[in-house]
C-alpha positions as CSV (number, residue, x, y, z in Angstrom):
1,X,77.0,57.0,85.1
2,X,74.2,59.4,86.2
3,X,74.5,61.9,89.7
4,X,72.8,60.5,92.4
5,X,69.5,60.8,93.2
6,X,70.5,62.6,96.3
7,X,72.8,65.7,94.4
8,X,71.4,68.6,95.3
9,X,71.5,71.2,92.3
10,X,74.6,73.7,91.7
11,X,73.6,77.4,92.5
12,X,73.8,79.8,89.6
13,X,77.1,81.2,90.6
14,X,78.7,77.8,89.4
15,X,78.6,79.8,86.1
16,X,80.6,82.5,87.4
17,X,83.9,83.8,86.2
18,X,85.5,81.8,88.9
19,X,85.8,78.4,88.3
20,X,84.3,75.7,90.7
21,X,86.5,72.9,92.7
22,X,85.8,69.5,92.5
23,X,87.2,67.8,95.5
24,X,87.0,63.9,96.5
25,X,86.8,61.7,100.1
26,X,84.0,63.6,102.2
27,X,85.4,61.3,105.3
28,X,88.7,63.1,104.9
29,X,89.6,65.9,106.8
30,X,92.0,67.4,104.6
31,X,88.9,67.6,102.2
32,X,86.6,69.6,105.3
33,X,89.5,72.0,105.2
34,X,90.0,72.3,101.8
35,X,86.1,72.8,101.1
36,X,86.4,75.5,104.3
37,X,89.6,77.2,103.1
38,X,88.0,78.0,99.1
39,X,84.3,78.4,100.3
40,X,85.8,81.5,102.3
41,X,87.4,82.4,99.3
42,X,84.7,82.5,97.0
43,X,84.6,79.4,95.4
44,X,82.3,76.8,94.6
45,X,83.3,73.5,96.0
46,X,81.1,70.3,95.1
47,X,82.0,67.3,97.0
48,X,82.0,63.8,95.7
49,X,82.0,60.3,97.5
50,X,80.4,57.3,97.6
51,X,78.1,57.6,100.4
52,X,75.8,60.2,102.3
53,X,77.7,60.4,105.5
54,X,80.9,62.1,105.2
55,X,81.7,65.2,107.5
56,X,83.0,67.4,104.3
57,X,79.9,66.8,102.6
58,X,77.9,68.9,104.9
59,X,80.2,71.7,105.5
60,X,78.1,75.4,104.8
61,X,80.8,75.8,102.2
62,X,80.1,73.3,99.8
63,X,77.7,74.1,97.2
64,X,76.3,70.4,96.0
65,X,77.1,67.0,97.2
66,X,77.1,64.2,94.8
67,X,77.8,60.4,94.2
68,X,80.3,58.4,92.7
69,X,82.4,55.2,92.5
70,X,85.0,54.3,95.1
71,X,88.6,55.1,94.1
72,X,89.4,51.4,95.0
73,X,87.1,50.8,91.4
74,X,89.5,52.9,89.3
75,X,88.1,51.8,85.9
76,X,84.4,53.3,86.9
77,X,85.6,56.2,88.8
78,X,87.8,57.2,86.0
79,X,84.7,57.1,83.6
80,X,82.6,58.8,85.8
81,X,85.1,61.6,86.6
82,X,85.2,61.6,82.6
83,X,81.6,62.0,82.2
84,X,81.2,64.6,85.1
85,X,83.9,66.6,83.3
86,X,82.1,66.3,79.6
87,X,78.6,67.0,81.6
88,X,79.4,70.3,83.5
89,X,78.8,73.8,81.5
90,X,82.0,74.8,83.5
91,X,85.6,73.3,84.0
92,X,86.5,72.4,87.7
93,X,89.5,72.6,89.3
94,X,90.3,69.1,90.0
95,X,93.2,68.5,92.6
96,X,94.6,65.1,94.9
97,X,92.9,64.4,98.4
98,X,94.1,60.8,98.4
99,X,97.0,58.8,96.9
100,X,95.0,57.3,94.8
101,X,93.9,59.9,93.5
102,X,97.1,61.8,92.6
103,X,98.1,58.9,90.9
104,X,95.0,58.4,89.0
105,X,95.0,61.7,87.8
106,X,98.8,61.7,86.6
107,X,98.8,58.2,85.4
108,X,95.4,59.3,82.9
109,X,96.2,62.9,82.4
110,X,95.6,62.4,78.7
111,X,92.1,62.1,79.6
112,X,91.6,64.8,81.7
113,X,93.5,67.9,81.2
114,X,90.8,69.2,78.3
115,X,88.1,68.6,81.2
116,X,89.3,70.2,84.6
117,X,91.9,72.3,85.6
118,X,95.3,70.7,86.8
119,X,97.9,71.2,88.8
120,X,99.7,68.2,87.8
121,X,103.5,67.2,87.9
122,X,103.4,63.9,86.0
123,X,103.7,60.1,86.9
124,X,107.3,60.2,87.0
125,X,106.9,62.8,89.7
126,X,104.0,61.5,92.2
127,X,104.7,57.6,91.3
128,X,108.2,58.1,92.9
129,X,107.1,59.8,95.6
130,X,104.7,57.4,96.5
131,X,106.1,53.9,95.8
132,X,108.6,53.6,98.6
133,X,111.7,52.0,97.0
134,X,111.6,54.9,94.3
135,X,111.5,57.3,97.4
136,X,114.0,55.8,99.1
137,X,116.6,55.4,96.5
138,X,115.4,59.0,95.4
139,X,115.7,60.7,99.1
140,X,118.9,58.8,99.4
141,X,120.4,60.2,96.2
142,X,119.9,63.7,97.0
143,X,121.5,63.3,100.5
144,X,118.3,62.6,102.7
145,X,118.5,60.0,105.8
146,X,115.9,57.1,105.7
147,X,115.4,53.9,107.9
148,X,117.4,50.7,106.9
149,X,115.0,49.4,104.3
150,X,115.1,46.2,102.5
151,X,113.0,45.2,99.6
152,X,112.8,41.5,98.9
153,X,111.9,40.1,95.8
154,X,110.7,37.2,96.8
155,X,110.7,35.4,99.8
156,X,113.9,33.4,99.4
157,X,115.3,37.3,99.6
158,X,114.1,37.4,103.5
159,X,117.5,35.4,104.2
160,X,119.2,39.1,103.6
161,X,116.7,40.5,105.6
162,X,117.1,38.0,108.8
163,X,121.0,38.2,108.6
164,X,121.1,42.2,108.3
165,X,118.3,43.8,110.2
166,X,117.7,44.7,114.0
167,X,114.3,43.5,115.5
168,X,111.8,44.4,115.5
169,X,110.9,45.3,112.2
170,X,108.0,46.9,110.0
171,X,107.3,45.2,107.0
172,X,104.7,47.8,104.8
173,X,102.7,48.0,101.5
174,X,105.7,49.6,99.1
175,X,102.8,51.9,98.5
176,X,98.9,53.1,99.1
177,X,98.1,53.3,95.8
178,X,95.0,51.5,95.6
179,X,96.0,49.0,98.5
180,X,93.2,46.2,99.6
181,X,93.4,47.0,103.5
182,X,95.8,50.5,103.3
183,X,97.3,48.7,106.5
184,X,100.1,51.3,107.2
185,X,102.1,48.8,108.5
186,X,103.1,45.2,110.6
187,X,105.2,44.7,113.3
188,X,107.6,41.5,113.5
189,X,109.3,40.9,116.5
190,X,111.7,38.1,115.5
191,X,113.9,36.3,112.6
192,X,111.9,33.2,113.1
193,X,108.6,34.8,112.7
194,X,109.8,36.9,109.6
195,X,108.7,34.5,106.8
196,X,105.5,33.8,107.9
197,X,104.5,37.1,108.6
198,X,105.5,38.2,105.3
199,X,103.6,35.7,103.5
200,X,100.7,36.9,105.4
201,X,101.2,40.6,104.7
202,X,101.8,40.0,101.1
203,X,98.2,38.7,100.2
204,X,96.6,41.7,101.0
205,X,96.5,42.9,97.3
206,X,96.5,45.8,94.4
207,X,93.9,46.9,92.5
208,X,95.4,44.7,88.5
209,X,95.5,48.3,87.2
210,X,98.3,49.5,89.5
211,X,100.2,45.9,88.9
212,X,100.1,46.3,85.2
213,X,101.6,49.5,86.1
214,X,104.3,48.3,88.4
215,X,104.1,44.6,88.7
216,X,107.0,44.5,91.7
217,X,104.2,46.5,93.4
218,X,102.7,43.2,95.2
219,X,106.4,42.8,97.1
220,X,106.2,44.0,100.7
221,X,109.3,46.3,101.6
222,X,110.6,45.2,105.4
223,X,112.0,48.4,107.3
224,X,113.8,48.2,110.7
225,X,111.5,49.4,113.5
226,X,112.1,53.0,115.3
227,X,109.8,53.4,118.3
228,X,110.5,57.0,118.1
229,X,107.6,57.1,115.5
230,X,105.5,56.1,118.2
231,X,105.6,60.1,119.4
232,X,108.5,62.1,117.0
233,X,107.0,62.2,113.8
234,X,108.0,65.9,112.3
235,X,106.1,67.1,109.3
236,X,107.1,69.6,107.4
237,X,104.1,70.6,105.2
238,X,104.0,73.6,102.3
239,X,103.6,74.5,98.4
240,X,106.5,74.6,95.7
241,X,105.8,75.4,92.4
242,X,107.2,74.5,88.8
243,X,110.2,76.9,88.9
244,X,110.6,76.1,92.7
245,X,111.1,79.5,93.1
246,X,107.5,79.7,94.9
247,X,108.5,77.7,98.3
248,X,106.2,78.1,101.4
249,X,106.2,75.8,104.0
250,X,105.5,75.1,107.8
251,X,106.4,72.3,110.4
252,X,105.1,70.6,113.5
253,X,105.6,67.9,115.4
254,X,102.7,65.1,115.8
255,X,102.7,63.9,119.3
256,X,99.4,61.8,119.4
257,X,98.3,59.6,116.8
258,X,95.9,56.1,116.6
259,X,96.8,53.4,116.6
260,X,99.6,54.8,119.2
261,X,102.8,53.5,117.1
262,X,101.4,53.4,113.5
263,X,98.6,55.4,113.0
264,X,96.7,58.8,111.8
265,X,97.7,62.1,113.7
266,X,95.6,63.4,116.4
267,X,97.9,66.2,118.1
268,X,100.3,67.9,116.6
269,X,102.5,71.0,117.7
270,X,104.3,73.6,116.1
271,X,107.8,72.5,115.4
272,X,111.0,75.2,113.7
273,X,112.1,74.7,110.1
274,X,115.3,72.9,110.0
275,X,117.4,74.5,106.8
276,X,118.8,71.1,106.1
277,X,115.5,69.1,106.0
278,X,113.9,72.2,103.8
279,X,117.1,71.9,101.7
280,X,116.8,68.1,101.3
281,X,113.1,68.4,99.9
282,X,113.9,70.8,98.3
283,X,116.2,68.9,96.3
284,X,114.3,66.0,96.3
285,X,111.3,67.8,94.6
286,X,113.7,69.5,91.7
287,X,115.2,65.6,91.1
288,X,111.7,64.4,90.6
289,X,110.5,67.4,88.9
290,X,107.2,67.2,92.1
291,X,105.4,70.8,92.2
292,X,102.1,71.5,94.1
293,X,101.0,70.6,98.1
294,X,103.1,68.3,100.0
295,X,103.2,67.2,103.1
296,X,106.6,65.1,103.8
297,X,107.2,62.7,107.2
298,X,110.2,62.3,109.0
299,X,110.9,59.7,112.4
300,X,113.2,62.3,114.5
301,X,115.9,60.0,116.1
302,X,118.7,60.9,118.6
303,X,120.8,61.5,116.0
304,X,118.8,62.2,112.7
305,X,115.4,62.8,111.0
306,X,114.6,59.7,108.9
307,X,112.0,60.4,105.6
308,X,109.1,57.8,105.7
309,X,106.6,59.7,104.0
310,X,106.0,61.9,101.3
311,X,102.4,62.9,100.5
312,X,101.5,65.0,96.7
313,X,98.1,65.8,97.7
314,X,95.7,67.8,100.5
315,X,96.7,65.9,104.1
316,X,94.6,65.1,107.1
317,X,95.9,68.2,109.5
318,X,95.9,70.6,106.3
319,X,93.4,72.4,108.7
320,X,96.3,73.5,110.8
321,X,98.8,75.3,108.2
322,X,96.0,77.4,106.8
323,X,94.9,78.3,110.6
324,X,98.7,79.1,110.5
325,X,98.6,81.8,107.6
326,X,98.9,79.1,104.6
327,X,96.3,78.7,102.3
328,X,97.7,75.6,100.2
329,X,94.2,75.1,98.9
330,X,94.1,78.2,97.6
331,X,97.7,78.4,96.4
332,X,96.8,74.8,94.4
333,X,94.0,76.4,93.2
334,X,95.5,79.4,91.7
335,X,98.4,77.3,90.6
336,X,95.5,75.3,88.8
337,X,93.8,77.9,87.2
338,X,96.8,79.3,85.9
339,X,96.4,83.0,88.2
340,X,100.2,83.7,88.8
341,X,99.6,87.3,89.9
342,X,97.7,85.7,92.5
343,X,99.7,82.9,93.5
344,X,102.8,84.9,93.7
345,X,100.0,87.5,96.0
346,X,99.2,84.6,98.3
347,X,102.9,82.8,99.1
348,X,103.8,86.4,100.2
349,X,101.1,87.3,102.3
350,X,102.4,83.0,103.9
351,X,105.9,84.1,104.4
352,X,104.7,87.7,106.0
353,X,103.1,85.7,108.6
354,X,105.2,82.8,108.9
355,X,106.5,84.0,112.6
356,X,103.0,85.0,114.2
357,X,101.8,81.4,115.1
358,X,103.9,79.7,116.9
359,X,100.9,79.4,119.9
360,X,98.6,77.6,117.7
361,X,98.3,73.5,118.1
362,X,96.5,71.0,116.2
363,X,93.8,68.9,118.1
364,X,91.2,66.3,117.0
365,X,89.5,66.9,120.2
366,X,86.4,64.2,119.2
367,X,89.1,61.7,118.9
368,X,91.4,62.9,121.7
369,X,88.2,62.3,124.1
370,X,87.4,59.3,122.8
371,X,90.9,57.8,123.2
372,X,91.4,58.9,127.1
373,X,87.5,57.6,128.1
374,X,87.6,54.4,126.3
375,X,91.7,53.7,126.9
376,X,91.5,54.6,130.4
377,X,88.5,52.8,131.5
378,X,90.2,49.7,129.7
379,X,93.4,50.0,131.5
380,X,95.4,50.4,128.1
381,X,96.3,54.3,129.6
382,X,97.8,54.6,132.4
383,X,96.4,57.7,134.7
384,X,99.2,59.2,134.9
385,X,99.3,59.6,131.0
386,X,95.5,60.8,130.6
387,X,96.0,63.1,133.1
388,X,98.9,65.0,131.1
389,X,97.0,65.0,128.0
390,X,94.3,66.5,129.7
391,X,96.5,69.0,131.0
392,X,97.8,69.7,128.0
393,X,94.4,70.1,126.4
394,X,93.6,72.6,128.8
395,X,96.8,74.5,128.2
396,X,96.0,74.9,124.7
397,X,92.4,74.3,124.2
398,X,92.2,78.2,123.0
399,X,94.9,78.2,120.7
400,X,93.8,74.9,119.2
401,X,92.5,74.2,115.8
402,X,90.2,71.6,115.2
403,X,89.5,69.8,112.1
404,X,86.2,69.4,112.6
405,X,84.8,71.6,115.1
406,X,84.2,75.3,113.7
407,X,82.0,77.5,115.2
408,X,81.4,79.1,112.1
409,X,80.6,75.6,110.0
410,X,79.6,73.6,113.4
411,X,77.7,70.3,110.9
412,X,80.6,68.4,110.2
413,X,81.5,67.4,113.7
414,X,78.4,66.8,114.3
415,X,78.0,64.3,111.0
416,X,81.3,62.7,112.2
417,X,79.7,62.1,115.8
418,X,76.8,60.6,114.2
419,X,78.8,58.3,111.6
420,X,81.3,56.8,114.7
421,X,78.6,56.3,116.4
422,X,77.0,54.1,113.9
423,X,80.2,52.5,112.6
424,X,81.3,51.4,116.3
425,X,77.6,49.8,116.2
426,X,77.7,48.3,113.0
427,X,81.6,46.9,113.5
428,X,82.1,46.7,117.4
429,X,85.4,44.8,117.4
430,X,87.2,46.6,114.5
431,X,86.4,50.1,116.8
432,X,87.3,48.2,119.7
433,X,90.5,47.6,118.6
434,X,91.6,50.6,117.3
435,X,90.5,52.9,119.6
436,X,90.9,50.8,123.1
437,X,93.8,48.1,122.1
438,X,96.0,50.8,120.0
439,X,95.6,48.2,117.0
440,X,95.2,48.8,113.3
């Protein structure tokens, strides 16, 4: 497939002795910082997506923009990111900003080790961290806590379900892996509605080339509800290389997100490291052989921290833990490239600094302010509750970090301003939803 029309040419340091970054998902913040964190570093980052509009395209730090296939069409995207490799006078590095992505790239590393640089642990390694019956028997193996999870077969296996579980429940994709709707997730409030709702969930579909993969891919997994994840979601977020003797990491708390009990982070805080969670990954990652970026999720009950999530690849408020003294762009990209010296340089420049930011916060204040207008003129948010958030804006709005707004790279937000704006025009009830009605 040719470059868009719309590419705009590489400058002439492309050829330099540095190699270039090839990154993916403009729309992604993980992707803005990532572009931000190796621009300041010297490197040249092309960004690639489908369309014109995303935020990361435009970022001051990105050196050409061009086109190609959605992920969701991994047969064409795989040949173009095959032909873009055999095309370029210089070999990119080439690292995970979606899940699709990291598996992609493990699942057809054959074809693309000779053509970019990777930092890649294997299928093995990122399928069982992202299909979530591997995870879970994995996590519990290695002496991790995770929700009550059942994962039926078939619906006749619901009657296990029905007779076991507490309602509510969640039932979810077993992974995102090239997932039809990426719906995170569906409540069901009752045994007697349990069925039905799963018959629903289940036709949302897979892409045939992950089912040829995994054919018990297309079962929904049910998993008992905890509406602590509605505002205790604790991240802990870092780099661990091959030896797993390299082993940065930071944590934080999210404490806004949208949708309100499922959905995509929009505050976080600064949370401590807990040894035994650190230990627990850190096992988890030696049993599956995982090195690179992670960023793992855990539901913080009264009485434990639950693992729901593990994430190989860049992650949404990655802008936050390089504001906080780690690079994990640029550790991925050393790692990559193959620059020990370096690597080893940068985790412990990470640990020196570890301790000097516990004042920083993470706020996507576009979204923030679009949540308390439009929820609190609906009546969805109480006063009482928009009032504290602003509070609590105010309180930190110095010490916050953005992942859009920069005032040394100030386009992006101003792309993403434009691009809701035109989406909530073009798809009025679908914006409605999400950002008045708290639904997915």
């Amino acid at each position: 497939m040719e470059q868009a029309a719309f590419a705009d040419k590489a400058p002439a340091a492309v050829l330099a002795a540095r190699p270039p970054a090839l990154l993916f998902s403009a729309n992604f913040y993980g992707t803005l910082a990532a572009a931000r964190c190796l621009g300041r570093h010297g490197v040249d980052v092309t960004v690639a997506d489908t369309g014109r509009l995303g935020p990361a395209s435009y970022s001051r730090f990105v050196s050409r923009r061009v086109q190609c296939p959605p992920e969701s069409q991994p047969e064409a995207f795989l040949q173009w990111l095959v032909d873009f490799g055999l095309r370029e006078p210089v070999k990119h590095v080439l690292y995970p900003t979606s899940d699709e992505l990291a598996w992609l790239i493990s699942a057809h590393r054959a074809k693309l080790q000779d053509l970019f640089h990777l930092y890649d642990p294997g299928v093995d390694a990122v399928y069982g961290l992202l299909n979530k019956r591997r995870l879970h028997e994995v996590g519990t193996e290695v002496g991790l806590h995770l929700p009550r999870t059942w994962f039926p077969q078939s619906e006749a296996d619901l009657e296990q379900v029905r007779r076991e579980a507490s309602f509510p429940v969640l039932l979810k994709p077993t992974t995102q892996i090239l997932h039809a709707t990426h719906r995170k997730g569906q409540p069901v409030a009752s045994p007697d509605e349990l069925a039905r709702e799963y018959r629903e969930f289940a036709r949302d579909t897979y892409a045939p080339m992950l089912v040829k993969f995994d054919p018990a891919v297309v079962n929904p997994m049910v998993q008992e509800f905890h509406p602590e994840a509605a505002e205790g979601i604790y991240s802990l977020s870092g780099f661990v290389d091959e030896t797993g003797e390299l082993f940065e990491a930071r944590a934080s708390m999210k404490v806004l997100q949208r949708p309100r009990k499922l959905g995509v982070g929009v505050c976080f805080e600064p949370a401590p490291l807990h040894p035994e969670l650190v230990a627990g990954l850190t096992r988890l990652c030696k049993r599956l052989g995982y090195h690179g970026v992670f960023e793992v999720e855990f539901i913080q009950t009264k009485d434990s921290y639950l693992l729901i999530d593990f994430n190989p690849r860049f992650y949404g408020q990655m802008g936050f833990d390089v504001a906080r003294g780690l690079p994990l762009p640029l550790l991925a990209y050393h790692a990559a490239t193959g620059n020990r010296v370096a690597l080893e340089r940068e985790v412990a420049q990470a640990k020196a600094v570890s301790a000097q930011h516990d004042e920083e916060v993470f706020c996507n204040r576009i979204a923030l302010e679009m949540l308390l207008n439009l929820q609190r003129l609906s009546g969805a948010l109480p006063a009482q509750e928009a009032r504290q958030w602003r509070q609590w804006l105010n309180v930190h709005r110095e010490k916050a970090v953005d992942p859009l707004i920069d005032g040394d790279d100030m386009v992006p937000a101003a792309v993403e301003l434009a691009t809701i704006a035109y989406g909530s025009a073009r798809h009025p009830r679908a914006f409605l939803r999400m950002m008045v009605f708290n639904r997915s």
